[in-house]
N, C-alpha and C positions, 0 to 999 in steps of 0.2 A: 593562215592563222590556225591554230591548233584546237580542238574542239573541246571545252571543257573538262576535267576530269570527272567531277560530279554536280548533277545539278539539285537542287532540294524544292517541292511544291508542297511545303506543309500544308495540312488541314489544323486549321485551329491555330493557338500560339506559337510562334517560332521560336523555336527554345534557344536556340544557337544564337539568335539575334539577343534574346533576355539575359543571356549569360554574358555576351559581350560587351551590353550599353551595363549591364550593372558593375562589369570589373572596371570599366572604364571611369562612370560617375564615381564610385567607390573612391576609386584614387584622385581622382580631379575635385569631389565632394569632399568625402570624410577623411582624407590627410591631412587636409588642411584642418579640420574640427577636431582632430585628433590632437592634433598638436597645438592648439587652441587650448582646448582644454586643458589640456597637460603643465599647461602655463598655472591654474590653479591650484595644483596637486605639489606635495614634496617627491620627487624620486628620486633617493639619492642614490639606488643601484642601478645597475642594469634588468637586474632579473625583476627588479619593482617597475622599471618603464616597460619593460617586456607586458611584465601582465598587465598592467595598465591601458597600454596598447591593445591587448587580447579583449578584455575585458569592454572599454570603450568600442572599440573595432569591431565585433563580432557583431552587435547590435544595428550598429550603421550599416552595415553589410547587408543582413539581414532585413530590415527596414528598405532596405536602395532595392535589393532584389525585389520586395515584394511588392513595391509601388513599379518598378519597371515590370513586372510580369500582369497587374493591375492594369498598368496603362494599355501592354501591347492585347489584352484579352478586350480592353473596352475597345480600342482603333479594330480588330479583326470582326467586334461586332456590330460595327458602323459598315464596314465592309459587307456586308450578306444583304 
């Protein structure tokens, strides 16, 4: 068996893990809300669902990261 290439023992939050549970909820969450929503709205271009998309999107995103970065700061302070 071949020996890891790198190992990581963060102190504090593990960013690499926040970054990856929020692209992940992001898309499994807010795709689906995105497109929800979008059912409300007229878009009858492309470049008007584009920003729409941007505009809804960017918040949810935002919002999913900073409760995933919340959460893993609370769990690492249970841990001490």
């Amino acid at each position: 068996m071949p020996e890891h290439v790198a190992t990581t023992d963060p102190d504090g939050v593990d960013f690499g893990w926040v970054m990856q549970v929020t692209f992940v909820l992001t898309i499994v969450v807010g795709a689906p809300l995105v497109a929800l929503l979008s059912t409300q709205v007229t878009l009858p271009s492309w470049p008007a669902r584009a920003s729409f998309a941007i505009r809804v999107g960017a918040p949810v995103w935002v919002l999913t990261g900073l409760c995933v970065y919340l959460y893993a700061r609370w769990r690492d302070q249970d841990d001490e």
